[in-house]
Kinemage of the C-alpha trace (Angstrom):
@kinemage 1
@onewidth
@group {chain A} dominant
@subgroup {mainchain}
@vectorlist {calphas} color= white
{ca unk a 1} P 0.000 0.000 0.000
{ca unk a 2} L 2.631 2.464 1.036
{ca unk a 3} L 4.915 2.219 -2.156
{ca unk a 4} L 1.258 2.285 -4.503
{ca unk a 5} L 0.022 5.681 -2.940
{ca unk a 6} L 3.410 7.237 -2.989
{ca unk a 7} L 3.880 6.348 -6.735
{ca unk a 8} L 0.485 7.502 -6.985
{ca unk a 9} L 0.594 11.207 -4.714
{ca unk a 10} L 4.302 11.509 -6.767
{ca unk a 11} L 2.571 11.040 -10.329
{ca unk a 12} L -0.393 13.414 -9.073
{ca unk a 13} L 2.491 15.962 -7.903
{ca unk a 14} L 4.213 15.758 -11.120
{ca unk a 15} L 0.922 16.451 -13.376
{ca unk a 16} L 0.070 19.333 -11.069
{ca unk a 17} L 3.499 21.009 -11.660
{ca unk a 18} L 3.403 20.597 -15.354
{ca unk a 19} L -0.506 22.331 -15.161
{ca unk a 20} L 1.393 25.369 -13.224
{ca unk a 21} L -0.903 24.104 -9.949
{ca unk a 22} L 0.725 23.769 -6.821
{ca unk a 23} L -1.894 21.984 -5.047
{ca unk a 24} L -5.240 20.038 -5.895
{ca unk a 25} L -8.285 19.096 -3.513
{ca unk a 26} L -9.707 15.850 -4.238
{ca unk a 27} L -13.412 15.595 -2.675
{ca unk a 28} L -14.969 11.914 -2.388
{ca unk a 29} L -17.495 13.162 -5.256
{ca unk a 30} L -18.768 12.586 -8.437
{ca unk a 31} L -20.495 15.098 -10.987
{ca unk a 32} L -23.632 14.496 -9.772
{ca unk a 33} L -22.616 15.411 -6.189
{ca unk a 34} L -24.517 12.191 -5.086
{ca unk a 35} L -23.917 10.342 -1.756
{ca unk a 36} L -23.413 7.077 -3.768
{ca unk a 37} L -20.373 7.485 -6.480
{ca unk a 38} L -19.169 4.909 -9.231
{ca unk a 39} L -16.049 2.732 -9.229
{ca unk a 40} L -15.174 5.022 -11.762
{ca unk a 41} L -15.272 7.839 -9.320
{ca unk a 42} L -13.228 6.869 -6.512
{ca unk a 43} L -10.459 9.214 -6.717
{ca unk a 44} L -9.843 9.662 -3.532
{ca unk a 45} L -9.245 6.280 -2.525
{ca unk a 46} L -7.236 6.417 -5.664
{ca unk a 47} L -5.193 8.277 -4.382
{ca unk a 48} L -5.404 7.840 -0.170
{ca unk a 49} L -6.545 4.318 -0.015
{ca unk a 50} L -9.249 5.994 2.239
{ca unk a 51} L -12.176 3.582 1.323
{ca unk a 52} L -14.285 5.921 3.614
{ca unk a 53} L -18.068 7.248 2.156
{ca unk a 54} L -17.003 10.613 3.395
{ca unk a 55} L -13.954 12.847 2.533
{ca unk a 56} L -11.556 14.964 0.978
{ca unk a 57} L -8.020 14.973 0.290
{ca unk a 58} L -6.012 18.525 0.021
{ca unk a 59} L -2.346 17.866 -2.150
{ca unk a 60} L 0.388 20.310 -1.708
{ca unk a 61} L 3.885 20.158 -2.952
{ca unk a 62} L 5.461 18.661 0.049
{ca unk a 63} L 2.688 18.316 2.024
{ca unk a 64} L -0.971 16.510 1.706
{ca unk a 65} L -4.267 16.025 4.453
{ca unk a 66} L -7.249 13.568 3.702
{ca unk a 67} L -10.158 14.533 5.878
{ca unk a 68} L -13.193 12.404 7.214
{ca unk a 69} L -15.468 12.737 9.850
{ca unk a 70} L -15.678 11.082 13.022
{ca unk a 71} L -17.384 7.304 11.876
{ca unk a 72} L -13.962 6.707 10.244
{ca unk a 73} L -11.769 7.814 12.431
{ca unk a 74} L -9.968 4.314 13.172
{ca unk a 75} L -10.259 3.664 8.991
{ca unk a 76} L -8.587 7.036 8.336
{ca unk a 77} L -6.173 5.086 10.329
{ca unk a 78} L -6.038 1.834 8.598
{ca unk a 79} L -6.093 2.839 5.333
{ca unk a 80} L -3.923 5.893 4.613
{ca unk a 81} L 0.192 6.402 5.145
{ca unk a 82} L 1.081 8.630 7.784
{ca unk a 83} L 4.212 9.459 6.172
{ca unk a 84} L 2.497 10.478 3.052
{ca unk a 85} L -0.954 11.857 4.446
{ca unk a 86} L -1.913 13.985 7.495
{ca unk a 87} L -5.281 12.660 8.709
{ca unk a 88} L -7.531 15.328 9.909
{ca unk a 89} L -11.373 15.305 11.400
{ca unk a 90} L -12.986 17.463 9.237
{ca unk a 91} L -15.173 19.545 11.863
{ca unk a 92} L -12.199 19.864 14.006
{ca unk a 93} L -9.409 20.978 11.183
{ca unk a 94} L -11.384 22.359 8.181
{ca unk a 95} L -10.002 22.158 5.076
{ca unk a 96} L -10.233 25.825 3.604
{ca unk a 97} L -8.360 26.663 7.335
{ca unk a 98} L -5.864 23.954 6.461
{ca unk a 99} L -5.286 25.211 3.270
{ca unk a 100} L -5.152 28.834 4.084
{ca unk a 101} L -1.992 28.126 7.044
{ca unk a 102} L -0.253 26.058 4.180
{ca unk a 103} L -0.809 27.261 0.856
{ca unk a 104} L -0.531 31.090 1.129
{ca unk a 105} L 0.227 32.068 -2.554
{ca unk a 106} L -0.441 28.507 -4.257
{ca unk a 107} L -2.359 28.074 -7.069
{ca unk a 108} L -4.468 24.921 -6.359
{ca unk a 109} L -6.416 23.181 -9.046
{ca unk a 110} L -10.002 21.537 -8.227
{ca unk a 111} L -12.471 19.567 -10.634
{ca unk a 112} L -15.058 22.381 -11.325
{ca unk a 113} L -17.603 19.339 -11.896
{ca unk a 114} L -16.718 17.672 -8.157
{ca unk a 115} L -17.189 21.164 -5.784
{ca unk a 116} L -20.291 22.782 -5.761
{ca unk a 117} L -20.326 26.605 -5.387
{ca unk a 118} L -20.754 26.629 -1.898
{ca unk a 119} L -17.826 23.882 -1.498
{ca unk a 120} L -15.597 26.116 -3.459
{ca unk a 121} L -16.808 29.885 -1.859
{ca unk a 122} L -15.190 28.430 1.367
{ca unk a 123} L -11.653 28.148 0.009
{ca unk a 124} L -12.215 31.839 -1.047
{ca unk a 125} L -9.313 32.746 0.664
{ca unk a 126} L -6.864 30.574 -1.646
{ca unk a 127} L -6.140 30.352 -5.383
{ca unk a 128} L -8.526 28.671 -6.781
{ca unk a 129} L -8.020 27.021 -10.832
{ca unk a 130} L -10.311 24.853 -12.542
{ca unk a 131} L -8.702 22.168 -13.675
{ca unk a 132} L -10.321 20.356 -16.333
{ca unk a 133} L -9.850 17.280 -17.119
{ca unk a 134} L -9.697 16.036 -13.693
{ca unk a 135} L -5.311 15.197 -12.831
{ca unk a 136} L -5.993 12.514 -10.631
{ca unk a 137} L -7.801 10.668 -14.211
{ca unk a 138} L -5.102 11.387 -16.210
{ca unk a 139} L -2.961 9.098 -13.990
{ca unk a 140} L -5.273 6.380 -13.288
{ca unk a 141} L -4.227 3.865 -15.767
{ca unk a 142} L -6.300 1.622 -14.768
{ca unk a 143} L -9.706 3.754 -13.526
{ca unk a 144} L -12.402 1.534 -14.444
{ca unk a 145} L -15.166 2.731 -17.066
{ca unk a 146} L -17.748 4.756 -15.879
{ca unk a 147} L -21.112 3.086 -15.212
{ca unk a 148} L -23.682 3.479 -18.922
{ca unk a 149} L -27.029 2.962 -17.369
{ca unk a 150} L -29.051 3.973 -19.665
{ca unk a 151} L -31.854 7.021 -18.426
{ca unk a 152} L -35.145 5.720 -17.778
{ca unk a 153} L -38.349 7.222 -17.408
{ca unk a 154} L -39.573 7.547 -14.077
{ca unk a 155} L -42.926 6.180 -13.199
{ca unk a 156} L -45.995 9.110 -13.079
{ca unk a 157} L -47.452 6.614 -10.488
{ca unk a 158} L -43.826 7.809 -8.307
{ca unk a 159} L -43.564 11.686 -9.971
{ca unk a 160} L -47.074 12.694 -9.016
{ca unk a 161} L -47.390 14.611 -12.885
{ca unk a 162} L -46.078 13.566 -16.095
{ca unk a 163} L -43.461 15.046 -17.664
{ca unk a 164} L -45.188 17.081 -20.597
{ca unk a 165} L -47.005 18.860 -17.479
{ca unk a 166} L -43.898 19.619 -15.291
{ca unk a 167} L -42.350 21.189 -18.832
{ca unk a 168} L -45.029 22.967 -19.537
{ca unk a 169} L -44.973 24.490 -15.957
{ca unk a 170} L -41.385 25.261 -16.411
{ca unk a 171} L -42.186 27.009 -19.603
{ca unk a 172} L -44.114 28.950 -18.157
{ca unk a 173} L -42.203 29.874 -14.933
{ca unk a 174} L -39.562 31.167 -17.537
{ca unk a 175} L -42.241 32.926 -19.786
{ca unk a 176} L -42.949 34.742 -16.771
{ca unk a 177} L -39.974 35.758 -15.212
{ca unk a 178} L -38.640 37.092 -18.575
{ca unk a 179} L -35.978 34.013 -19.163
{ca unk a 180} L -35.261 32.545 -22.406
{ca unk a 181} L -34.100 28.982 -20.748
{ca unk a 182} L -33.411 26.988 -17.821
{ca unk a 183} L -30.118 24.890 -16.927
């Protein structure tokens, strides 16, 4: 485990400083910001070997925290390399405080499709660059696909109004407040 993540937090270290980024937070998270995430999504376990449902690593130059609450305290622990990671409870230590004591001047990257604006308002106080595509993918040789479900209607029995309704609602929501579409 030990010699895997430090290839692995070297390689990440290495992409950074060929972006220009001197630091990158990786949140447990996929783009839909879900509780559940694909294999395919796992990036922070990637990286950590934190296996945790909960979490968020912060990689600096010479330095890098993963984060967790208090249920996985003892797999914080277990999982993760103290000589590569500092493990932090993440109501005690927050993250945008840990970052502001050690990155004062850093530019550090973040997956614009893994923070949601009020995740990335609280690290206000650092340099914050989108960093698209995602570093920690680019050296995961062997990331597994991501999951093609196809979409499937959802029953009007479970929705409570059919679609055509609920767009026709929306149409007019925009209509009225003077929009021309909705995201």
């Amino acid at each position: 485990m030990t010699s895997e993540h430090n290839a692995r937090l070297t390689s990440l270290r290495a992409a950074l400083k060929s972006r220009g980024l001197d630091g990158f937070i990786i949140p447990r998270a996929d783009e839909h910001l879900g509780e559940y995430v694909p294999a395919s999504a796992e990036r922070l376990a990637f990286i950590t070997g934190f296996t945790g449902s909960a979490g968020l690593a912060i990689v600096l130059p010479t330095i890098a925290a993963v984060f967790s609450d208090g249920r996985y305290t003892l797999q914080l622990e277990q999982q993760t390399d103290p000589a590569l990671w500092e493990r932090l409870h993440i109501t005690e230590t927050k993250p945008e405080d840990w970052l502001a004591r050690h990155a004062a001047g850093l530019r550090i990257g973040y997956d614009p499709w893994l923070l949601s604006a009020d995740s990335l308002a609280r690290f206000a106080a650092s340099a914050m660059v989108a960093a698209q595509p995602n570093p920690v993918d680019e050296i995961w040789a062997s990331r597994p696909a991501p999951p093609l479900t196809p979409a499937v209607a959802h029953p009007q029995a479970f929705a409570g109004e059919s679609a055509a309704a609920k767009r026709t609602r929306l149409g007019a929501a925009l209509r009225e407040a003077g929009q021309d579409a909705a995201i």
